[in-house]
Each structure stands twice: as C-alpha cells, then as structure tokens.
N, C-alpha and C positions, 0 to 999 in steps of 0.2 A: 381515727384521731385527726383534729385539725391538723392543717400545715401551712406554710407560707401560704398557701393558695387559699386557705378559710380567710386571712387577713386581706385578700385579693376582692374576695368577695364582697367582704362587708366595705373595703373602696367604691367599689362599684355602684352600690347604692346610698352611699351618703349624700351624693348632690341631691337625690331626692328626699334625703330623710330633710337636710336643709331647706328643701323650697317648704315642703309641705311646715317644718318647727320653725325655722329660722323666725326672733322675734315676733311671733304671732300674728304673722304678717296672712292678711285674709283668711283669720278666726272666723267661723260665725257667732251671731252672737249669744250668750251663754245664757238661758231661759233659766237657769237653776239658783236666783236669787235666793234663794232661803231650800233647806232641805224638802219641806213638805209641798213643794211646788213642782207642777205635774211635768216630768217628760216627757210623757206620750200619754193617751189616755189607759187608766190603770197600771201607772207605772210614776212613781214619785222620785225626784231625782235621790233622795236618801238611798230610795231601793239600788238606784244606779249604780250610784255613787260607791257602792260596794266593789266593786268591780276597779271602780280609778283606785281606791283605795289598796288591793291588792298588787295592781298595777305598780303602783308607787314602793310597798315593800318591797316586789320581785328589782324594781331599778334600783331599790336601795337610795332615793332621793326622791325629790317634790317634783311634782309636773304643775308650769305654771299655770297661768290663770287661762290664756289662748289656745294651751296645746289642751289642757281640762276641756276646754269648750267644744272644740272637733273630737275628742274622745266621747262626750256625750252625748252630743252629734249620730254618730257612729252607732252608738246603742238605742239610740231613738228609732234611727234607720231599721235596726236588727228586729229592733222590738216590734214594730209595725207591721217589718217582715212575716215576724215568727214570731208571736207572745211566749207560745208554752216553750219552745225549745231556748227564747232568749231569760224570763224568769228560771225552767232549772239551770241554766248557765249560772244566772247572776246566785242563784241561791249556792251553788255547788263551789262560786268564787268566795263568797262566806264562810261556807265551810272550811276551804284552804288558807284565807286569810285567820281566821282562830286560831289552826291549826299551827300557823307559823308563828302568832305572835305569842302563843301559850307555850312555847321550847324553850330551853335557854340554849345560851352560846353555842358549841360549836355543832351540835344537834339541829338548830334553828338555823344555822347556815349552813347546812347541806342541803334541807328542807326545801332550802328559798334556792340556791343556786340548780338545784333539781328544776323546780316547779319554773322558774326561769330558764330554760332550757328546753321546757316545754312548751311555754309561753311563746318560743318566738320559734318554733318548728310547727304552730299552729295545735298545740296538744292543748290538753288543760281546760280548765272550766270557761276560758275570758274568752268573752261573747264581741271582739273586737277584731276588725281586721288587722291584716298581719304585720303589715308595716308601721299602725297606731300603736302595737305593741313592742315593735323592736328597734322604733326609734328610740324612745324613752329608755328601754333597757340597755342599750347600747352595748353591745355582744362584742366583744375585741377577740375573744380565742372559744372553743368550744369542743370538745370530747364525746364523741357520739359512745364510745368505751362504757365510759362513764356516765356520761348523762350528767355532766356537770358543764357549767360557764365562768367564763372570766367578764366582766361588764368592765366598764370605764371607770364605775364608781367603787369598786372593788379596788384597782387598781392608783384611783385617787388616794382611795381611803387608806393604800398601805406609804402613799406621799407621804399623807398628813403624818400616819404613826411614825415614821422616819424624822419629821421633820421635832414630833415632840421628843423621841428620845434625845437627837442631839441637842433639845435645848433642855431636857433635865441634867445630862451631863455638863452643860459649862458654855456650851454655843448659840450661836442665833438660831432663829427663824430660818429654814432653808428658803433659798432664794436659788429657783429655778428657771431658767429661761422657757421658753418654746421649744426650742432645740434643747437644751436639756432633756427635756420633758421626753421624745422621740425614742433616746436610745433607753432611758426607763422601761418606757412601755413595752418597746420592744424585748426588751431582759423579760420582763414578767410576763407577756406574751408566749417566749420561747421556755422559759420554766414550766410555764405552766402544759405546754403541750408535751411536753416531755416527763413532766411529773405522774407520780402514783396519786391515787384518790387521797389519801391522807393533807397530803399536799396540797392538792387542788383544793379540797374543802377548808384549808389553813388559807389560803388565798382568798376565800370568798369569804372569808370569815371574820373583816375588819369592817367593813363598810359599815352592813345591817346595824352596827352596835356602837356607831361611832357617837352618836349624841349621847349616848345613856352612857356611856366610860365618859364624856367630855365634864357630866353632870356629877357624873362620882368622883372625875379626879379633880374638880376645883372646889370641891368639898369636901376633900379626903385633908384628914393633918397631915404635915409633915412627913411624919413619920409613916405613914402611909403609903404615901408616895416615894419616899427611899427604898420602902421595902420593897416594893414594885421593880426599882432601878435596880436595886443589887440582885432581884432575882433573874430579873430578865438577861437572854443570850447578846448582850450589845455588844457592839464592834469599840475599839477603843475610840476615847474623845480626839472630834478630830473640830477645826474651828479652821483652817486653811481653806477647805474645797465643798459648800454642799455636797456637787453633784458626787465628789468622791463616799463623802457620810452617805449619802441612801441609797446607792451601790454597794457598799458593804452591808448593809442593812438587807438591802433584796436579795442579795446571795447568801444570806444565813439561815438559820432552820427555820423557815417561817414556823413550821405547826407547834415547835418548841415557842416560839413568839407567841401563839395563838394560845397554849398550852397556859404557859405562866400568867396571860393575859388575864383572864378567863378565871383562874383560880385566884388569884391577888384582888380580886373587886367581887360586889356580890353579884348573885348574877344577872348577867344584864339579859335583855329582851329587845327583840325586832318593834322598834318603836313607827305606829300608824302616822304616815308622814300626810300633812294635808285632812284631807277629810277624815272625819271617824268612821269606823264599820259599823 
C-alpha cells in the first residue's frame, strides 16, 4: 500500500513530467490534420488515435493539442518498430475503452481507476511509453492491495463537488488558494491510503462523470435538484470559511456521497474526452 514515500516518488519525477508537458514547449509537429491521414504507413491517425483516446478517459480529462502531438509521436515510433505488436495493442486499447464507456457509474469507475493503475506500472493494452502515460494521468496516491489510483483529477473533481454542494446550500463559489489547495490534497491523499476499496472506488468515482452530472443538473428542474440536496450526506451550510466547507465535505462518507450521487440522476457514463474512439 502507498505511503508518504509513494508521494516522494511521484516528487521526483515531476520536474520531468514538466519539461517534457510544460506548455507544449518543443511539441513536434502534429501530422494528424484530419482523422484519415496517415501516421505511419498502414496506420491512420483515427487508428491511433484510439489509444489518446483511452489515454484521456483513464486521466479522466483532455490532453492538449502539444502533448496529443508527442503521444502520436510516440506511436508512430512503436509502430514502425513493431506493427503487429503495436496494432494488437491499439486494437486491445479499443477494446478497454468500450468497455469503460458502456458501465455506468460506480462500476465504470473502478473499471477506469483499475485499468489506470495499470496504465502507468506499464500493464495494459497502451502502446505508449511510460512517462507519455503517467504524466497525463497524474497518479498522487496508489494501492498496489488494491489495484486502484488516486489521479489529480479525481481529487479536483471532488473540489468541484464540494464547491457545488455549498453553493446549492446558500454559499459562494469556493475560493481556494494554492496553499489551500495542499492540505486538501494531502487529506484525500492520506484517506485514501488508508481507506478500504469501497472507499477508494468512491474516491475515483467523481471525476470520470463530472461533465454528464454538470449536463443533467443544469437541466434538471428545481425540484430535482433539491431532491438531490436533501438526499445527500452534506455537512451543515457554512458561508464564513471555504476551506473549512470542503474539509468537512472530504472527511464525510464519500461512497455515501457517490451512492446518492449516482441514484438521484440518470445514469451517467465515462464521456470520450477529445477524440472519438
């Protein structure tokens, strides 16, 4: 099971995940103008392109247009390498991507925080090297137990939910510093290392689904979204202190959170961020 020292780790190699992502600073440049144009010969970037696209569910977020371009890159390389072993890769990341976007909810995100955890210990279908794959996913905590991950956007995404509950209850927008933000991380960090699978999968379980609830509750009535509020475990309205509201928020039952979540909308789906599969 991670411990302070898995968070040591992933220190260690940020300055390089930075040189290499940082602003798309010496991207090469990205050949894949339109889908049906070729990245290697017998090999179409559409075909690739399956592969970023998995990519992008397991991060639970978009990879831009620079860091896309070194990921294709990278498969171009593989592929020239190796055809047959880099096509069954890309076909088998097809396969997993289906397979995650056809679950619902908290099914769907075990699925992905699995297959992400395999992603960046070099397992799994992605035909990408290791560091292409585990900048983007960005791995803060990890469970070898389990076989589950904690990502950055995982942990954003349970910001955001914090930040909507206290303004369905009566308050602003949270407003979090940098420093704020630290001791967060670190709270959900040490939960999660500490936590049972239930747990953990409650934890990974906001990100993937965060645009498709963002899409149903601004088109949900009223009354829709009350029902939501009064079912869910919220901490009392607080409007004094952000960082105190999603503190209290992160130390409550998440899977109960995930639980109500989850049953109160219909059900939502792991949305293909960026390219289609």
């Amino acid at each position: 099971m991670t411990t302070s020292g898995g968070r040591a780790r992933r220190a260690a190699w940020i300055g390089v995940v930075v040189a290499l992502w940082g602003g798309g600073c010496g991207s090469p440049a990205d050949v894949c103008v339109d889908a049906s144009a070729a990245l290697a010969p017998d090999l179409t970037c559409a075909e690739a392109d399956v592969a970023l696209s998995l990519l992008e569910v397991l991060a639970a977020r978009p990879v831009d247009a620079g860091h896309r371009a070194s990921l294709r890159e990278a498969l171009r390389d593989a592929f020239l390498a190796d055809p047959a072993s880099t096509r069954a890769s890309l076909e088998a990341s097809g396969a997993l991507l289906r397979r995650v976007v056809a679950l619902d909810g908290i099914e769907a995100a075990e699925v992905r925080s699995q297959s992400a955890y395999q992603a960046v210990n070099g397992q799994g279908p992605l035909a990408i090297p290791g560091l292409l794959v585990a900048a983007p996913i960005a791995v803060w905590a990890h469970d070898d137990r389990t076989g589950l991950v904690l990502t950055e956007s995982d942990i954003e995404a349970w910001i955001r939910y914090a930040s909507l509950c206290r303004e369905v209850q009566g308050g602003g927008p949270l407003v979090l510093s940098v420093s704020d933000r630290r001791p967060l991380y670190e709270m959900l960090v040490d939960r999660f290392v500490a936590a049972d699978r239930p747990t953990q999968v409650a934890m990974a379980g906001v990100a993937p689904f965060w645009d498709a609830f963002r899409e149903q509750w601004k088109a949900a009535p009223a009354e829709q979204q009350q029902a939501w509020v009064r079912a869910a475990p919220l901490p009392p309205p607080m409007t004094a202190s952000s960082l105190a509201y999603v503190e209290a928020v992160l130390q409550s039952d998440l899977s109960a959170h995930l639980a109500v979540w989850h049953a109160s909308w219909a059900p939502m789906r792991v949305k293909v961020q960026g390219v289609a599969p």
